[in-house]
N, C-alpha and C positions, 0 to 999 in steps of 0.2 A: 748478264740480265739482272739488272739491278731495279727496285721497287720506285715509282717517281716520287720525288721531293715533295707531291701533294696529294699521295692516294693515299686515303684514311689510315691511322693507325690508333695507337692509344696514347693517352699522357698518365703519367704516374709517377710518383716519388724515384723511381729509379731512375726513368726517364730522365729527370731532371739531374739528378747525382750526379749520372757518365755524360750529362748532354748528346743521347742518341735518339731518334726520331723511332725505334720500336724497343718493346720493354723484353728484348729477348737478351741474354747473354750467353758466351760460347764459356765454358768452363774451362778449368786446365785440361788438357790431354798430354800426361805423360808421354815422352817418344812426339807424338805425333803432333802436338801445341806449338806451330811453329811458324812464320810470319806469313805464309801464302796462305794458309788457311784460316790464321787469326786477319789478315787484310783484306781476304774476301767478306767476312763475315761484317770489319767494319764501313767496307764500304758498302754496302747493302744496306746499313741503318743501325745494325745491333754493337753490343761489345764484344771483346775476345782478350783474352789472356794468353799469352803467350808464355808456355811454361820452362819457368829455369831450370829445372828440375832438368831438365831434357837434354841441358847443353854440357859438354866435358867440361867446360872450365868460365869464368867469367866473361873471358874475352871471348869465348865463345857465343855466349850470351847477345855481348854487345856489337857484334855484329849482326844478328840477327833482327834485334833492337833497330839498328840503324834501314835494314833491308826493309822491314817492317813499316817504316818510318816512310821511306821512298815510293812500297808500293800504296799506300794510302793518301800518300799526299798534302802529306803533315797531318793527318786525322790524327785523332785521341785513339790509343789504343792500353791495354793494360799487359800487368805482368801478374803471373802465380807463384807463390811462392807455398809451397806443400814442403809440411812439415814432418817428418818420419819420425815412427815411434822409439826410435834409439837418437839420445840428445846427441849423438858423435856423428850422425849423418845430416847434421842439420849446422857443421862447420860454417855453409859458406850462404848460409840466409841472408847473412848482413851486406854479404858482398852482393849478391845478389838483389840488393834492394839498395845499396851505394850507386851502383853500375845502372839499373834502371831512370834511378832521378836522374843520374848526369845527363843521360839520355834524353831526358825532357820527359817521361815516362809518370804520370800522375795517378793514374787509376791499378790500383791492385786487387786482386784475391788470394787469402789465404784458405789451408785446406789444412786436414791432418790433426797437428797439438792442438794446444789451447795458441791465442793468436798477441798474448802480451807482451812479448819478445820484438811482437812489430808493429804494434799503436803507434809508440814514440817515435821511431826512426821514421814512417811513412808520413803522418801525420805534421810533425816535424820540417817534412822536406817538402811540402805543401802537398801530400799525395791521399787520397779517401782509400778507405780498406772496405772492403766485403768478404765478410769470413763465412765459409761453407763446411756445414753441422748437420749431424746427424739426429738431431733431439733438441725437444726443446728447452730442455737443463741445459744444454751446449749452447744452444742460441743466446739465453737469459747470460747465462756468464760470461758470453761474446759480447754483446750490449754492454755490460759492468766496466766489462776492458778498456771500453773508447771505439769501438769497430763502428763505420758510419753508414754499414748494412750489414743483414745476414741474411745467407743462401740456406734455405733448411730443403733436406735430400731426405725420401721415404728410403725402404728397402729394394727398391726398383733400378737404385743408381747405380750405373756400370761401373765396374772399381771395387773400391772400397766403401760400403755404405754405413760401416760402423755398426754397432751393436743394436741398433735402434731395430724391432722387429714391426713397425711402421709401415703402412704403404704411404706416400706421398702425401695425399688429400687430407686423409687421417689427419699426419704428422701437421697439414700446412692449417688446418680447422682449428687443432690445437694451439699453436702458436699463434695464431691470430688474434687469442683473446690473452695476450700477459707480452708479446717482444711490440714496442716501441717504434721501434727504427725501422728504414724503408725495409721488406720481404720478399724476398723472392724463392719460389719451388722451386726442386729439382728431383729426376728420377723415374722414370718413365714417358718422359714428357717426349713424342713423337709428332704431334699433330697440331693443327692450328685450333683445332674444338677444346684440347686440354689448354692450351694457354689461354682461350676468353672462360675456360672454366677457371682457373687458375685464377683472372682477372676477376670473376664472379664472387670467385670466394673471398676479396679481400685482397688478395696478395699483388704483388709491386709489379711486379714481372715471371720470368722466369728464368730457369738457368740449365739448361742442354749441354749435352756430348754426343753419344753414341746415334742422335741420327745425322750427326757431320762425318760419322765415320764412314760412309760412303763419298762423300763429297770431291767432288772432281779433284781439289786442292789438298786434299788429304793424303800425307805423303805416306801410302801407305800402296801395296802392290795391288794391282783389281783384281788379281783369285779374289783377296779378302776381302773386298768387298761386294763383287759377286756371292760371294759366301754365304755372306751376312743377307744379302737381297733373299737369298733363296732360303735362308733360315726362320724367317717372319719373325713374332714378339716370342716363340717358344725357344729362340734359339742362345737365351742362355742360361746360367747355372750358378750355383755358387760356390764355391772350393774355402777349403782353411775356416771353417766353422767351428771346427773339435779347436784349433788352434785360436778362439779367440777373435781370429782379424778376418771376419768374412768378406770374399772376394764373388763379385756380382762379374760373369767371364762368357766368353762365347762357348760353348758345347763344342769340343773337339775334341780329337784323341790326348790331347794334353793334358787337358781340362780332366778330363778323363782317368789320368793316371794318376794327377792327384787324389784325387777320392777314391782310388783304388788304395795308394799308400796310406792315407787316411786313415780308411778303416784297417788297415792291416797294424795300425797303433802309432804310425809316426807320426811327434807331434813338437819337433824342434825343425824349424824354418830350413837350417841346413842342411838337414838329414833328405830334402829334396833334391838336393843338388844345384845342377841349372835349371832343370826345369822349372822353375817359376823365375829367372832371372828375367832382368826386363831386353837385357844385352841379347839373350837366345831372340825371345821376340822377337827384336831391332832387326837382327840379319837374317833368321830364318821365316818371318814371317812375312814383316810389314815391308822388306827388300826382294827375296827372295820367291814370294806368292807361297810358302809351302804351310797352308792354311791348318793342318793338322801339328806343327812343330811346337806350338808356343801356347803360351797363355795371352789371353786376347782381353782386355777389362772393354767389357762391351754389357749394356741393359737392353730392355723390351724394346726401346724406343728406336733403337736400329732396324728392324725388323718394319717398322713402318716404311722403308724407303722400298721403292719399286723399283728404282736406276740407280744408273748413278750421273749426276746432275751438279755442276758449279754450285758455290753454298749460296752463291746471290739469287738465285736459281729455291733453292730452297729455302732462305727467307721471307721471298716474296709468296712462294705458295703455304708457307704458316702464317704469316701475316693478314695474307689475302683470307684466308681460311677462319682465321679467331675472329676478322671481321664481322663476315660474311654470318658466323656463328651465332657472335655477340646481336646483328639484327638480326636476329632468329627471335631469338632469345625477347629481344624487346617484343616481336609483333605477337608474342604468346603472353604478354599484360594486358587484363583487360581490368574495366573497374566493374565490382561485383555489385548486383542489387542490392 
């Protein structure tokens, strides 16, 4: 169920960027950023990133790349490339961004470091970057870099939202008076009313996750996101705070035990164990259904979903929706005496 080629949308600098008919984009998802749910979402109108980060090895990647390719129908689609905070885990970025061009593969996001490591090489190989920040010190020096957008994330973003104690709007108000280059929010962003808010204030588009994490195409098991449905916006937390790297997470007993060891003083990444590995997740969660096992990086914005629904499905009811918003919004100007 895909949106028609001439039912209203918006135009915007982003728009233009990725060449897609709505100013929405799907962001990385770790594990689960992976070419049925990044090709739903392009063919419905928006963009998707398809994240490396996800795959065992390069050639893993590029076939993914390739399936991606097929289900879309040569569409544009992009790649992420998420940076980790240990330089020895980010070996195979290059390759990673090698193996995307060959592919035909032009539109990127990066996440995580700083994003200088890949102006040149993307840029270079005829490809635009969008680099997604927590702050707008990170945005501005994102800009400095050469990055030909930036994605600025409140504290609401499922994952990693960085140190920024920001909510969204906050964070997007701010930046909109000192970043340059096309804008897009991220971070809570559930609904079709936040994205013509979102468009209200300034900003380019926007950039989602956790309300795809129900989406039919989401290779993830439906306990979880049943889970998620019956959890609403309250349904999640933050873990790894005292550590520094705050993690925006579904409420489960996993979730749960972190912050149990937490406060009992642990505060070296290892000293968890698996329990925050992404590997536990992969099989005891997003395969398996066993909704309690793992750490889930999920925000508020999942919690907006009522089903679970194709993502074409679900772009056309935010789009329809920021429409529909957006003439609200106009038939409430009036001119004053």
């Amino acid at each position: 169920m895909h949106p028609s080629q001439h039912a209203p949308s918006f135009h915007t600098r982003i728009t233009d960027l990725f060449g897609i008919r709505h100013p929405l984009l799907l962001g990385g998802m770790h594990i689960l950023g992976e070419s049925g749910l990044v090709a739903a979402v392009v063919n419905a109108g928006g963009m998707g990133f398809i994240t490396a980060r996800s795959f065992p090895s390069p050639d893993a990647l590029r076939a993914d790349l390739r399936r991606c390719h097929a289900l879309t129908g040569g569409q544009p689609f992009g790649v992420n490339i998420t940076l980790a905070r240990r330089a020895d885990a980010n070996a195979a970025a290059q390759d990673w961004i090698r193996v995307a061009l060959q592919e035909g593969v032009r539109h990127f996001e990066s996440a995580g470091g700083p994003p200088g490591e890949l102006v040149g090489p993307i840029q270079q190989g005829g490809g635009i970057l969008i680099h997604k920040c927590p702050s707008v010190r990170h945005a501005l020096s994102a800009e400095r870099c050469g990055v030909d957008a930036v994605a600025l994330v409140g504290m609401e973003e499922g994952g990693h939202p960085g140190a920024n104690p920001l909510p969204t709007f906050v964070n997007g108000a701010h930046a909109l008076q000192s970043v340059s280059v096309p804008l897009v929010l991220g971070g809570g962003i559930g609904t079709g009313r936040q994205i013509a808010a979102a468009l209200a204030l300034g900003a380019d588009g926007v950039v989602m996750g956790s309300r795809f994490m129900v989406a039919a195409e989401t290779a993830a098991h439906d306990a979880l996101k049943r889970r998620i449905i019956a959890s609403g916006v309250n349904g999640s937390i933050t873990i790894m705070d005292s550590l520094s790297d705050t993690w925006r997470v579904l409420d489960n007993a996993a979730a749960r035990e972190v912050r149990r060891l937490e406060a009992s003083g642990v505060r070296r990444h290892a000293d968890f164990g698996d329990l925050i590995l992404s590997s536990r997740t992969r099989e005891k969660v997003y395969r398996d259904g066993d909704v309690e096992a793992g750490i889930v990086s999920l925000g508020p914005a999942g919690g907006f979903a009522d089903d679970i629904h194709p993502a074409g499905w679900i772009v056309e009811r935010l789009i329809g929706d920021a429409v529909e918003a957006t003439r609200s919004l106009g038939q409430r100007l009036v001119a004053l005496p």
